[in-house]
C-alpha positions in Angstrom: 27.9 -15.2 32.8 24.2 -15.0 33.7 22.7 -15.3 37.1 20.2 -17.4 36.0 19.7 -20.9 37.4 18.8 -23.8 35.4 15.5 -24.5 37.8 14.6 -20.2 37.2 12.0 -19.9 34.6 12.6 -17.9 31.5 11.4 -14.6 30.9 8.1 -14.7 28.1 8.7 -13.0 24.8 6.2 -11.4 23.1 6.2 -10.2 19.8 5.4 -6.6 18.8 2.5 -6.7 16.4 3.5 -8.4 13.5 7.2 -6.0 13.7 10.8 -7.6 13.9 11.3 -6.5 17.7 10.3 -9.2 20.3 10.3 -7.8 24.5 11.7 -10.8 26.7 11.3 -10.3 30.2 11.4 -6.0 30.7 13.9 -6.6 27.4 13.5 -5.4 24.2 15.3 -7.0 21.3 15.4 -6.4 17.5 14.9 -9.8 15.3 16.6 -10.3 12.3 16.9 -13.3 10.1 21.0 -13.5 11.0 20.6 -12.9 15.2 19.2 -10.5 17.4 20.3 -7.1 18.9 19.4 -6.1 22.3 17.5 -2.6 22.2 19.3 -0.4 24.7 18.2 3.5 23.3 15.8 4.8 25.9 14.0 6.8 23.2 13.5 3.7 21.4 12.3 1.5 24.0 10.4 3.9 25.7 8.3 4.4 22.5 8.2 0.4 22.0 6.7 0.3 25.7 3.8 2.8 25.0 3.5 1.0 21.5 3.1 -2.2 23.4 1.1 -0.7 26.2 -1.4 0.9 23.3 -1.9 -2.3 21.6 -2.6 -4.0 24.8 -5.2 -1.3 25.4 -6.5 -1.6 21.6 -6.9 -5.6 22.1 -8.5 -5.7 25.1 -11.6 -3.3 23.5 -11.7 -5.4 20.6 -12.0 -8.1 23.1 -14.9 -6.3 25.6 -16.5 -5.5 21.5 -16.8 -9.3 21.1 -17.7 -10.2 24.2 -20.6 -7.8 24.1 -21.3 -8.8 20.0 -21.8 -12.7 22.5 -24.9 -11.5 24.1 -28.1 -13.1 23.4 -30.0 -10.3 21.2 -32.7 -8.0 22.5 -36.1 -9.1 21.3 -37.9 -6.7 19.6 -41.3 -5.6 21.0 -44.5 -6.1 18.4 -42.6 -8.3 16.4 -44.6 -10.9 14.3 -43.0 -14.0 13.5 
């Protein structure tokens, strides 16, 4: 029986990438087209977490890339029009 009270919010899931394993809350679980299974091997969700935590890292430069690709240009000096 879960602790959980109806009024508690549910924990957010976020997929992996585009992979088959979804982390709800500090959970991972594996996604399959008949049910999910809860991840519980440390080496496993140890390497999910620093897959997770690297992709975070690699969207957020993309992100800092685009912001900076959002800045008006530079003019150039001695340029005719």
């Amino acid at each position: 029986m879960s602790s959980r009270t109806p009024s508690s919010p549910l924990p957010r899931s976020e997929r992996l990438a585009r992979s088959p394993v979804v982390r709800r809350g500090d959970q991972w679980w594996l996604i399959t087209r008949s049910g999910s299974i809860l991840a519980t091997d440390p080496a496993l969700t140890g390497e999910l977490d620093r897959f997770a935590a690297a992709m975070a890292g690699a969207n957020q430069a993309i992100a800092d890339l685009r912001a900076k690709q959002g800045d008006p240009p530079t003019p150039h000096v001695g340029r005719q029009r």
